[in-house]
C-alpha positions as CSV (number, residue, x, y, z in Angstrom):
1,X,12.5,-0.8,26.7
2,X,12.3,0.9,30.0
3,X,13.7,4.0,28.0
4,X,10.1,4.6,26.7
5,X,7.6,3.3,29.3
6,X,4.4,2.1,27.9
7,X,2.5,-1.0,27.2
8,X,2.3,-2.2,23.7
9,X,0.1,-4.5,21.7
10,X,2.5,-6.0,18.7
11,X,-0.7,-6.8,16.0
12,X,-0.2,-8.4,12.8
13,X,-2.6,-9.3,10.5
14,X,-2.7,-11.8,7.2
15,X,-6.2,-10.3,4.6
16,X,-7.2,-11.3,1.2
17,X,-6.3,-8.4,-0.4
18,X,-5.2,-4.6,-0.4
19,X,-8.2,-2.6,0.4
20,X,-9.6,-2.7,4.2
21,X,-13.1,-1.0,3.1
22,X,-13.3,-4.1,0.7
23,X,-11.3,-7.1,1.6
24,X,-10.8,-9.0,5.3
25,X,-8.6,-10.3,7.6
26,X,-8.0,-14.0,7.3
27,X,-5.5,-14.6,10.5
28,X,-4.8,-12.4,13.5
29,X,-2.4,-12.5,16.0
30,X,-1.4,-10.4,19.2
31,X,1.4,-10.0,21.8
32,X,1.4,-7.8,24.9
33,X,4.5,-6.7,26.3
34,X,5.1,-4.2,29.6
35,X,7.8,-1.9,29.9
36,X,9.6,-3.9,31.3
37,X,9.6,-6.1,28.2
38,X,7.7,-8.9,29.5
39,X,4.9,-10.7,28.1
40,X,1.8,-9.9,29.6
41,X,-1.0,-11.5,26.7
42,X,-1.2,-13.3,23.3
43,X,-3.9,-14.4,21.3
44,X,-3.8,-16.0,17.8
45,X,-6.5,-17.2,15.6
46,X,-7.2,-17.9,12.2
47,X,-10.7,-16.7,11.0
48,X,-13.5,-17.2,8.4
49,X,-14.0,-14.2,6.1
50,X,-16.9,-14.9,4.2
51,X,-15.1,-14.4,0.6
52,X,-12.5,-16.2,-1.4
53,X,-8.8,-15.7,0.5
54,X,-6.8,-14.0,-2.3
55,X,-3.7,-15.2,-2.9
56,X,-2.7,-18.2,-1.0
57,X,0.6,-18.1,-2.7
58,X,1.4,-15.5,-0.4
59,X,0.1,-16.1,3.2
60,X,-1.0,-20.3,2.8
61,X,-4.3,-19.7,4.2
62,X,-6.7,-22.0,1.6
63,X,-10.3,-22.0,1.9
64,X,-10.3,-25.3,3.4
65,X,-8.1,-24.6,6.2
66,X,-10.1,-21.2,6.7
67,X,-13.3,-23.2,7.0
68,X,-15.0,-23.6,10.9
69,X,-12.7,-21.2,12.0
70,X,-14.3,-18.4,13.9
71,X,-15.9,-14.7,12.3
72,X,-14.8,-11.9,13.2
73,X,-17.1,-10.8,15.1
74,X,-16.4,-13.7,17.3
75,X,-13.1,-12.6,18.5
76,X,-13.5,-8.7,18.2
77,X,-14.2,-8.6,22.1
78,X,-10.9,-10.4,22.9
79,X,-8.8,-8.6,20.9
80,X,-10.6,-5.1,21.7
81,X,-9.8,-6.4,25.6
82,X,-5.6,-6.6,24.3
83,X,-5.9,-3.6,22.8
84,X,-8.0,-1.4,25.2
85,X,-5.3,1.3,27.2
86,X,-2.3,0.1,25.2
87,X,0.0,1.7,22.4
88,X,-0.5,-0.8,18.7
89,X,2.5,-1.8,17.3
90,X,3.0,-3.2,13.5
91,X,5.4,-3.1,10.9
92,X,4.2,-0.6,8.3
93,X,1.0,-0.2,11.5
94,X,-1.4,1.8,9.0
95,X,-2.1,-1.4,7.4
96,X,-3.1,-3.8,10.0
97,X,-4.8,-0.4,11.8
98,X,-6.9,-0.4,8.5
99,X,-8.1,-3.1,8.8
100,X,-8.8,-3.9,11.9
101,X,-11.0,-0.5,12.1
102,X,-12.9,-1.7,9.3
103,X,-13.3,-5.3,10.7
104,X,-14.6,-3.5,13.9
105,X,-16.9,-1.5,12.4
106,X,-18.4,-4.8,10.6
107,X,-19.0,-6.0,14.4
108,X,-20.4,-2.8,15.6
109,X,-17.8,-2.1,18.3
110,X,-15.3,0.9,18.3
111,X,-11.6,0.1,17.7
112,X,-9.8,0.4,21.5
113,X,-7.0,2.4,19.4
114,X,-5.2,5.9,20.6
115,X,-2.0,5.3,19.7
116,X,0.1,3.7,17.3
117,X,4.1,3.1,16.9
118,X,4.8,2.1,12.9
119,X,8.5,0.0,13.2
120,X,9.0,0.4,9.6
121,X,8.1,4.4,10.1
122,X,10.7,4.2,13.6
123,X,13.3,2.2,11.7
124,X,13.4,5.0,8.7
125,X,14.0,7.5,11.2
126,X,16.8,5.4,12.9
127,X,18.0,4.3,9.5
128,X,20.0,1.3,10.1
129,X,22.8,0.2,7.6
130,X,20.4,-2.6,6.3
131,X,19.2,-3.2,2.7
132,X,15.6,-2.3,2.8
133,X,13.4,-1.9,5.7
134,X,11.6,-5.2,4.8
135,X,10.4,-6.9,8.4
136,X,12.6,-9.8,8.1
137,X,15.7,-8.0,7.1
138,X,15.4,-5.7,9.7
139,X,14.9,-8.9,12.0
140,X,18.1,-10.3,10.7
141,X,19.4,-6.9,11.6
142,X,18.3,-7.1,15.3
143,X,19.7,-11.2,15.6
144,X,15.9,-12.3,15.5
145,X,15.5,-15.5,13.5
146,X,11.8,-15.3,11.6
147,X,11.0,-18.5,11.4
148,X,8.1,-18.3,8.3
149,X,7.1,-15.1,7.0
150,X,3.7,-14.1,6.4
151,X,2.2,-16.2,9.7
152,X,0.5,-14.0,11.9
153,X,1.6,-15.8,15.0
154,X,5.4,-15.6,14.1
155,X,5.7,-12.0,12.9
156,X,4.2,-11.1,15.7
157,X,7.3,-13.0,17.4
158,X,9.8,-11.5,15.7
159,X,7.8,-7.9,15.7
160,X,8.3,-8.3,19.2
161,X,12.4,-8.8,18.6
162,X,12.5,-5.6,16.5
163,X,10.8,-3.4,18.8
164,X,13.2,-3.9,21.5
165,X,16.1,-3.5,18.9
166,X,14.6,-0.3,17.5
167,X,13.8,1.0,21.1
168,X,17.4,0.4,22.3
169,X,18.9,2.0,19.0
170,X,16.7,4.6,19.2
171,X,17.6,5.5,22.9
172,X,21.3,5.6,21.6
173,X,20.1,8.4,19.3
174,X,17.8,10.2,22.1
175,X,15.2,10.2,19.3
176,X,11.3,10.8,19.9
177,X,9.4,7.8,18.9
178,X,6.7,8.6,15.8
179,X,3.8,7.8,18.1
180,X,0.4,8.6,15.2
181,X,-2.7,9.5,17.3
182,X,-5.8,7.6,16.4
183,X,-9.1,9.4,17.1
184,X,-12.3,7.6,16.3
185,X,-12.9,8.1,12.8
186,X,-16.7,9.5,13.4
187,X,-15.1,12.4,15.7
188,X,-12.8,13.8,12.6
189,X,-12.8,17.0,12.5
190,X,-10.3,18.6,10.2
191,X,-12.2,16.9,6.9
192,X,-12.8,20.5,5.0
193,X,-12.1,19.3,2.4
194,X,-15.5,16.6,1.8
195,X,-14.9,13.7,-0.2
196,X,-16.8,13.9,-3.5
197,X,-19.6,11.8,-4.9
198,X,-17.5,9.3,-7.5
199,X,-17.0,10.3,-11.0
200,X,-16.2,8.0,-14.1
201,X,-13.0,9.1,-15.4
202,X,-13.3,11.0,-18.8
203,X,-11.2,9.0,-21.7
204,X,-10.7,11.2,-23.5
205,X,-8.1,14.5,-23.9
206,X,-9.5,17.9,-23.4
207,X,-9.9,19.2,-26.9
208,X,-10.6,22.9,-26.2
209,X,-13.6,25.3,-25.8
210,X,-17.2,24.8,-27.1
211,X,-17.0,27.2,-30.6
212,X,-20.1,29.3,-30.5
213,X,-22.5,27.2,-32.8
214,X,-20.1,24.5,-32.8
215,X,-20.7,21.2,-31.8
216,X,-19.8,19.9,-28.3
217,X,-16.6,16.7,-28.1
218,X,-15.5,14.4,-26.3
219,X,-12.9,15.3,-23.6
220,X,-14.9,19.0,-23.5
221,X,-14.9,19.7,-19.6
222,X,-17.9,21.2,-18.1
223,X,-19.3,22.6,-15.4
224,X,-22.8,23.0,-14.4
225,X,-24.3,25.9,-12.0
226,X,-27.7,27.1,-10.5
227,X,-31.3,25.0,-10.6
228,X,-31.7,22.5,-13.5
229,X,-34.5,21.3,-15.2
230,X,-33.3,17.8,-15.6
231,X,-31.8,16.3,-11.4
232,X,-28.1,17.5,-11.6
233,X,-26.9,14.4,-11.3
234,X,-29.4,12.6,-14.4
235,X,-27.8,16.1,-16.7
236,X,-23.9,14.9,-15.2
237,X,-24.6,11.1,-16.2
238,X,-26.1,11.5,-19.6
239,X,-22.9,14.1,-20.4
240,X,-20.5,12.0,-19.1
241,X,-21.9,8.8,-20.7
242,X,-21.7,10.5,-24.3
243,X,-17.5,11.2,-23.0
244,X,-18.0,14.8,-21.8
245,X,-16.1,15.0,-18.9
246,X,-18.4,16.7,-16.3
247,X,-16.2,19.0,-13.5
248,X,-17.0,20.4,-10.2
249,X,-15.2,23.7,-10.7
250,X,-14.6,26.3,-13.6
251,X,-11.0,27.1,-15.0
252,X,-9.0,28.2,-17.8
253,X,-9.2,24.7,-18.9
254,X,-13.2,24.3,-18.9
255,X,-14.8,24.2,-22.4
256,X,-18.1,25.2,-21.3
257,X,-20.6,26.2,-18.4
258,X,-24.2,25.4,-18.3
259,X,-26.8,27.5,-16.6
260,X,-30.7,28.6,-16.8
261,X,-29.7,31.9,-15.1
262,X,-27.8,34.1,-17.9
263,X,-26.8,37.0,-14.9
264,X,-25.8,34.5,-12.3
265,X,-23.6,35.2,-9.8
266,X,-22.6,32.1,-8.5
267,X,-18.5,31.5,-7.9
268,X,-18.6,29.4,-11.1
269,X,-20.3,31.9,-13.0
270,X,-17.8,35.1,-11.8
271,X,-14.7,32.6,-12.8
272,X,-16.1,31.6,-15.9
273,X,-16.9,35.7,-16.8
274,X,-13.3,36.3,-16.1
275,X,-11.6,33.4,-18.0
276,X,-13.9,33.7,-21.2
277,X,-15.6,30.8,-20.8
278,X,-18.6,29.9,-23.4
279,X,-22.1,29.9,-21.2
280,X,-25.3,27.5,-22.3
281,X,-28.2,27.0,-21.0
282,X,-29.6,23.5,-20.0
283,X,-32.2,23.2,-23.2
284,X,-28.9,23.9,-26.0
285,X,-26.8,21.9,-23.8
286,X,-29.3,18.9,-23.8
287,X,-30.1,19.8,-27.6
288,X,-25.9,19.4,-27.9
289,X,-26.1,16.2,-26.0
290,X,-27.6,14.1,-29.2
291,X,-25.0,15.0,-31.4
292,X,-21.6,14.8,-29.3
293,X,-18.2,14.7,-31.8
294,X,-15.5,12.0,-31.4
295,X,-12.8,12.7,-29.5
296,X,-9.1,11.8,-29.5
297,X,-8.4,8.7,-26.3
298,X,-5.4,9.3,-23.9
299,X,-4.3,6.0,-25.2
300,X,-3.7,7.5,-28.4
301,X,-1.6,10.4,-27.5
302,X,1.2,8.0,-25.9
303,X,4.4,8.1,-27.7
304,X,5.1,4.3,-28.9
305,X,7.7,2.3,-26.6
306,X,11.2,2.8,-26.4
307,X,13.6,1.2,-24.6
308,X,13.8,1.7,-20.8
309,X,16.1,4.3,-19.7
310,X,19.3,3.2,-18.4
311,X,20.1,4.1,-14.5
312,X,23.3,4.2,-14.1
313,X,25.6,2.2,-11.5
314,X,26.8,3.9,-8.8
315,X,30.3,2.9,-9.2
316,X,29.2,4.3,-13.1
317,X,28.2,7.9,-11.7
318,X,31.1,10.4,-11.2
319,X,31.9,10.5,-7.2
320,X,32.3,13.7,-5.4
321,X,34.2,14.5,-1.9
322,X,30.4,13.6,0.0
323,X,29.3,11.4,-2.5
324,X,27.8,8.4,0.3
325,X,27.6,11.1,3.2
326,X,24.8,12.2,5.4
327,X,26.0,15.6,6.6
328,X,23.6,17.1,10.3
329,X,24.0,20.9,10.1
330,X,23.3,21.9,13.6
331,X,22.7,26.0,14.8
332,X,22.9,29.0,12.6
333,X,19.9,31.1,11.0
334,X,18.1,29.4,8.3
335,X,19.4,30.9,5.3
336,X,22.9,30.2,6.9
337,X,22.4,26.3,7.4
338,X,20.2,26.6,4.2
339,X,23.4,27.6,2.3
340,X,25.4,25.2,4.1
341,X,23.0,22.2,3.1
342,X,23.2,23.3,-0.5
343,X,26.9,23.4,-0.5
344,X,26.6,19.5,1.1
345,X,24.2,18.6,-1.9
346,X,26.7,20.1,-4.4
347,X,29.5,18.1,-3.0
348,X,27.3,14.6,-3.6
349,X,26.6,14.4,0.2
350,X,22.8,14.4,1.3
351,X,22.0,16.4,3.9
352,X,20.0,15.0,6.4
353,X,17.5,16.7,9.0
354,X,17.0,14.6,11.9
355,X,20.4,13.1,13.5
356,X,20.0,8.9,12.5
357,X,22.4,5.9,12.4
358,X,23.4,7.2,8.8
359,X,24.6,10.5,9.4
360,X,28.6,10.3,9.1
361,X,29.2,14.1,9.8
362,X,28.2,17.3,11.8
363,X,28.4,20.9,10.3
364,X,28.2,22.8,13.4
365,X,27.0,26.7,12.9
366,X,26.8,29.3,15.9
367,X,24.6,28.4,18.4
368,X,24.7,24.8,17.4
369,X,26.7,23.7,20.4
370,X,23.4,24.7,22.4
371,X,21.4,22.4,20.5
372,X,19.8,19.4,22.5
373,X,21.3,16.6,20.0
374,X,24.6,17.4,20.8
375,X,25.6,15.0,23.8
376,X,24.4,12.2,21.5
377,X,26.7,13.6,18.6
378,X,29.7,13.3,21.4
379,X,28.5,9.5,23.0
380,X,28.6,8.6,19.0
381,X,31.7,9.9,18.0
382,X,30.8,11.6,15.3
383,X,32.8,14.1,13.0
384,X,32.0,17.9,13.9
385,X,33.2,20.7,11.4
386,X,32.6,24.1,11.0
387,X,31.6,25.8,7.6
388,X,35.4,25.3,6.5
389,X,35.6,21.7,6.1
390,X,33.0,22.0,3.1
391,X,36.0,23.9,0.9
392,X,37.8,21.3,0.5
393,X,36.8,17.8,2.7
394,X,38.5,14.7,2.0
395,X,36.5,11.8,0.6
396,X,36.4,8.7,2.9
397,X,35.1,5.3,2.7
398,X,31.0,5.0,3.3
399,X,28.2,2.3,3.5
400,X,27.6,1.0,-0.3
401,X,24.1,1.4,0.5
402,X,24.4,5.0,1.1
403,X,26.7,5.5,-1.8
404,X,24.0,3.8,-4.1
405,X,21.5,6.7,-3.3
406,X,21.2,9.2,-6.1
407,X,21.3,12.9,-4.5
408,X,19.1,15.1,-6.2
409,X,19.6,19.3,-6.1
410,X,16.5,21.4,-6.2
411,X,14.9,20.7,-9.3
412,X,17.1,17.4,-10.4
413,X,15.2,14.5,-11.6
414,X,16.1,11.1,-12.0
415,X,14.6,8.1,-14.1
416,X,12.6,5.1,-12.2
417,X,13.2,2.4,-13.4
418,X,11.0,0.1,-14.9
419,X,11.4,-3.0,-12.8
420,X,8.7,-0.9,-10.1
421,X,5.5,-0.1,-10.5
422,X,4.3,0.7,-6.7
423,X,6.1,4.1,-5.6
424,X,6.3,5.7,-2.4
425,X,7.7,9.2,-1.5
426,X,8.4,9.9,1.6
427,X,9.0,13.6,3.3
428,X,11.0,14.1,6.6
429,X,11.2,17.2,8.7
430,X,12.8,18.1,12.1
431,X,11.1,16.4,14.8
432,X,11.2,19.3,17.0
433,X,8.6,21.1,14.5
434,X,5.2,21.5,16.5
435,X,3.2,23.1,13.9
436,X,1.0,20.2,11.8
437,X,2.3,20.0,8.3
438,X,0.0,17.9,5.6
439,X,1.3,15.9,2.9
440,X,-0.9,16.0,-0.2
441,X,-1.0,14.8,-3.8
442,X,-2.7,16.0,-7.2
443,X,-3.3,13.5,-9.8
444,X,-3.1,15.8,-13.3
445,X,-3.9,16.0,-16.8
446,X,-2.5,17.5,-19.4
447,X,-4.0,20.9,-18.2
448,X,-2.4,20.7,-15.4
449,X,-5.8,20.1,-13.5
450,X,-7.3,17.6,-11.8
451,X,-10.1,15.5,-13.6
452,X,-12.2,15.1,-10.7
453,X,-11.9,15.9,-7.1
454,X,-11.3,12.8,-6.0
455,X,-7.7,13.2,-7.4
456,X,-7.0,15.2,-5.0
457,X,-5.4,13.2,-1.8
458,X,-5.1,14.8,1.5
459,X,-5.6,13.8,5.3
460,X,-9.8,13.9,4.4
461,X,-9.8,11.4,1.7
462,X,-6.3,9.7,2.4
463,X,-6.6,7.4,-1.2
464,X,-7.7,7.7,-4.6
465,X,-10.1,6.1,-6.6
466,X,-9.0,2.2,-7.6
467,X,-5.8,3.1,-4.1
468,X,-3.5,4.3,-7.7
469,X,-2.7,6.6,-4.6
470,X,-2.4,6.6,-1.2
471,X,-1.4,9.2,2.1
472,X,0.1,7.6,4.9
473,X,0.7,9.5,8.6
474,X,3.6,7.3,9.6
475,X,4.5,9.9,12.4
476,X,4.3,13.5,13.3
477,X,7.4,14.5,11.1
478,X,7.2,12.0,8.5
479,X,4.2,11.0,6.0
480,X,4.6,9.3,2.8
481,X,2.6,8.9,-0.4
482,X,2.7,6.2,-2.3
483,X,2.0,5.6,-6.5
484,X,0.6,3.0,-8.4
485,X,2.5,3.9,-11.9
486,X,0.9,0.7,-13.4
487,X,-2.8,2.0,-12.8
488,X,-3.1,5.5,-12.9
489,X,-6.0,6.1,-15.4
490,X,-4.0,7.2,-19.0
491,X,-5.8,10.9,-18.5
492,X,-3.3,11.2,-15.6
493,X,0.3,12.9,-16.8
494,X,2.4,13.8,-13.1
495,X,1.5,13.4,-9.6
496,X,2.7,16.4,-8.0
497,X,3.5,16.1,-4.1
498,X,3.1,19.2,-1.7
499,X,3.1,20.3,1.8
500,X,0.8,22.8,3.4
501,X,1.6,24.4,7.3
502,X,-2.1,24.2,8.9
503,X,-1.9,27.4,10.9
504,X,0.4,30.6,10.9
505,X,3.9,29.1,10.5
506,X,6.2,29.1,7.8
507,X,9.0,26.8,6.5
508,X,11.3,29.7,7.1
509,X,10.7,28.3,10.5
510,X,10.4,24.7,9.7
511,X,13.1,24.4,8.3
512,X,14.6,22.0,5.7
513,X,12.1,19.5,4.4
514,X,14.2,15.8,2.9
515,X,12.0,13.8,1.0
516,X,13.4,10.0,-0.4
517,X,11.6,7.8,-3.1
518,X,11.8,3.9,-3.0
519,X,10.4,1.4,-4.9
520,X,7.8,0.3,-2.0
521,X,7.4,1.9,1.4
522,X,9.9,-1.3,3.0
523,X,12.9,-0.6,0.0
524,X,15.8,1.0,0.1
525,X,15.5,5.1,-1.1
526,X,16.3,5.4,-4.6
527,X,17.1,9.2,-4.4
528,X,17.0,12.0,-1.7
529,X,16.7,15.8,-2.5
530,X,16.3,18.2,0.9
531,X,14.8,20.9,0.0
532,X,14.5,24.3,2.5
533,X,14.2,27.0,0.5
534,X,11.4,28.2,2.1
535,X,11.3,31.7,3.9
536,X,7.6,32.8,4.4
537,X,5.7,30.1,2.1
538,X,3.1,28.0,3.9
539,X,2.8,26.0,0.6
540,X,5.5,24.0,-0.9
541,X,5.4,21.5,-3.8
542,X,8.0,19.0,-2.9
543,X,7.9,16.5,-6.2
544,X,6.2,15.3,-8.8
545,X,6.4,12.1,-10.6
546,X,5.3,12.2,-14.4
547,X,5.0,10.7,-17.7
548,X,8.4,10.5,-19.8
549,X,6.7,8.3,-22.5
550,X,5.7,5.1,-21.5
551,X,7.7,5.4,-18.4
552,X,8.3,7.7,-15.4
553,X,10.2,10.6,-13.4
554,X,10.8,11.8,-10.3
555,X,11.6,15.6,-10.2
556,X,12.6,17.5,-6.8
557,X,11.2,20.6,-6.9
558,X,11.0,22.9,-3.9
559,X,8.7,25.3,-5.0
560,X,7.1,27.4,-2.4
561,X,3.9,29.7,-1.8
562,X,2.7,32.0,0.9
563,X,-1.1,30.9,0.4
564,X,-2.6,27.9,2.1
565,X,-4.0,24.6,0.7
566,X,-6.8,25.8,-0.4
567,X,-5.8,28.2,-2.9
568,X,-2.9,25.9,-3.9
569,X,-6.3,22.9,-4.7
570,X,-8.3,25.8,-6.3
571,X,-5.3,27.1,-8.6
572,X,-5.1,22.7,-9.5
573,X,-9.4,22.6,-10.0
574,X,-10.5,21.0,-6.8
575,X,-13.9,22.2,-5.5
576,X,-12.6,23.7,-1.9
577,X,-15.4,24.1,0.5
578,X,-13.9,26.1,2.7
């Protein structure tokens, strides 16, 4: 541990649900460790939360045995005093630092956090040759025996036995550790993007423009600008309780736009004057309101069940001279290691970004001898080659587990498979990168727009309405979003998956961007695309998982822009205040 000097506080936490802004932590336990590796502090308690503990299948902790143990509250001051000067440590951290922030904020005292270390987020970058990334696996992994899973007091234990493994294998590599910053909520400041008042999702399918005398239906999307007779916000519940579905912006896609001022020039207005948009004022619209036509569900329009696609085995697929190989292209200009990286994907191999305890080979360009990984490249032993080995390299035995990942080329897709509901897709870029890169997510409709702006997830409003999905900073080159298939409301039809540069920078300069999907944020990747196509875009949609039927895709896409965020929300619906 004396490779990375710092004091850490190992947390874990045991709740009664999902959600920190609505459920609480039933058991919490800590462990304080120098650099030196010695144990400096623990503290351990069970605690009374007020509510019914979930599910006790899972974590043991009844009622009965939660009852007369101390609030919250109680403890905060103790574990605030652990915390205070010291980096948090927890497997898959964003979690327990959830809740704990919004346990602290119940007791009225700020959470003693600046900096946190995920081990799940460190063990993907080291990328061990374990099954998943699961904490008990990657305990096994380490020679830590966990003793029962889900107590508080014992993960913390065997937390304790990973970090030291992780910390030693990842001073073998000479990697950075994914240290996430963690200002004080209050003092945010790069929410320009406001989260939106909530909005009941609109049932029904979109089923065109208000016909001039027509009547209005349900699905129509509209907009509402300038003063109102009626509050805004009685006019937005009566339409959408009759199954309008009321919007924040003004697209192609909107049926109609109410206002009192015929010659306004509001932003709404202009866009609706240059897309065609029917315009009513409030009295027609409220006289429309009594008489509002059936419309067609989203139920309705699914396609009836079929049988699950088949994935294939990977002994089944066809292998190919990398197929099971993570290929490190070091030096060259970007459209040079570009090419090369392709050429890897073509072969089967997956071309990786960040040098890992996966990566089998090394394509070294000019200029790539200079490059700072290279003395851990020569204490590993690995493979270098230049550009000519990729005409013809020999295949070689590899790790099953990386032979079992589906590589996907720019714009490849592959089937997930039914037996997951929960997905989570992760994106990876060069560690050395010091611009800030943002990982967002659109939730779409048919239109290819979003039905509210609350489907739009970003580092201002990090999960969607119900959590269907969720952004997580595990790092400053790696964040991850994750899908609830099973609950995404029936209007949504793909989840598309971008990244924006905040600033100047490009992903010419970037570089290559991998992402990986996995049935849960601690399994095993079920496909990797990289994807560095990018030149002077400061936008670039990365994936999108959609709708085939009743079940799902996962496309790579690699599609870039030169506009920021902003336009990139705008062009999907959002309301961007910029």
């Amino acid at each position: 541990m004396l490779g990375y000097p710092s004091d850490w506080a190992l947390v874990d936490v045991e709740t009664s649900g999902f959600r920190p802004a609505e459920d609480r932590v039933l058991a919490v336990a800590l462990l304080t460790i120098n650099s030196e590796g010695e144990v400096t502090g623990e503290f351990s308690s069970l605690l009374n939360p007020g509510c019914d503990p979930g599910p006790v299948h899972v974590h043991g902790l009844t009622a009965e045995r939660l009852a007369g143990s101390p609030r919250f509250e109680q403890i905060a001051a103790r574990i605030a005093a652990l915390l205070q000067g010291r980096v948090m440590v927890a497997h898959n951290a964003r979690f327990d630092y959830d809740f704990l922030a919004h346990e602290f904020v119940r007791a009225g005292l700020p959470l003693p956090v600046e900096k946190r270390l995920c081990t799940l987020a460190l063990n993907r970058r080291l990328s061990p040759p374990t099954p998943n990334m699961r904490l008990g696996t990657l305990a096994a992994h380490y020679g830590i025996v966990q003793r029962k899973a889900h107590d508080a007091e014992d993960d913390t234990r065997v937390l304790a036995g990973v970090l030291r493994g992780s910390l030693t294998a990842a001073a073998r590599l000479g990697l950075s550790l994914p240290l996430v910053a963690c200002p004080p909520r209050h003092t945010t400041t790069r929410n320009r993007y406001p989260a939106r008042m909530p909005k009941v999702p609109c049932a029904y399918r979109n089923p065109g423009r208000l016909a001039p005398g027509g009547p209005l239906v349900q699905g129509m999307k509209v907009a509402i600008t300038g003063d109102t007779r009626t509050p805004r916000t009685e006019l937005a519940a009566k339409a959408s309780a009759a199954g309008l579905n009321m919007m924040s912006t003004v697209s192609r896609y909107t049926s109609a736009l109410v206002t009192n001022d015929p010659k306004t020039s509001s932003a709404k207005g202009q866009r609706a004057a240059a897309e065609g948009v029917p315009v009513i004022d409030e009295p027609t619209f409220m006289r429309l309101l009594q008489d509002v036509r059936s419309g067609v569900p989203h139920e309705l329009e699914r396609p009836p069940p079929a049988a699950a696609p088949k994935q294939p085995e990977p002994s089944a697929r066809p292998a190919k001279a990398l197929t099971g190989r993570r290929v490190l292209v070091l030096g060259g200009t970007h459209p040079q290691a570009a090419s090369i990286r392709n050429r890897v994907t073509e072969l089967g191999g997956s071309a990786a970004v960040n040098l890992s305890s996966s990566v089998t080979d090394i394509v070294m360009l000019p200029g790539g001898e200079r490059d700072r990984r290279m003395p851990r490249v020569r204490s590993l032993d690995l493979p270098v080659h230049d550009e000519g080995w990729l005409r013809a390299p020999k295949p070689r035995t590899v790790a099953p587990e990386e032979a079992a990942i589906l590589v996907l080329p720019r714009g490849g897709a592959a089937d997930l498979p039914p037996t997951s509901r929960t997905w989570a897709v992760t994106a990876t870029w060069e560690h050395r990168v010091t611009c800030d890169i943002d990982l967002v997510a659109f939730a779409l409709d048919g239109d290819e727009q979003v039905s509210r702006d609350e489907d739009f997830v970003f580092y201002g409003a990090t999960e969607a309405p119900g959590g269907t999905i969720t952004l997580s900073a595990d790092g400053p080159a790696e964040q991850s979003i994750t899908i609830d298939t099973a609950h995404l409301p029936p209007a949504v039809h793909r989840v598309v998956i971008a990244a924006a540069i905040d600033g100047t920078a490009t992903f010419g300069t970037v570089g290559a961007v991998e992402i990986g999907v996995a049935p849960g944020s601690s399994e095993a990747p079920l496909a990797r695309a990289t994807l560095d196509a990018g030149t002077t875009e400061r936008t670039m949609l990365l994936a999108e998982v959609y709708r085939r039927g009743p079940f799902w895709r996962l496309r790579a896409l690699g599609q870039g822009y030169d506009h920021g965020l902003d336009e990139l929300a705008r062009g999907y619906g959002v309301d961007v205040d910029d």
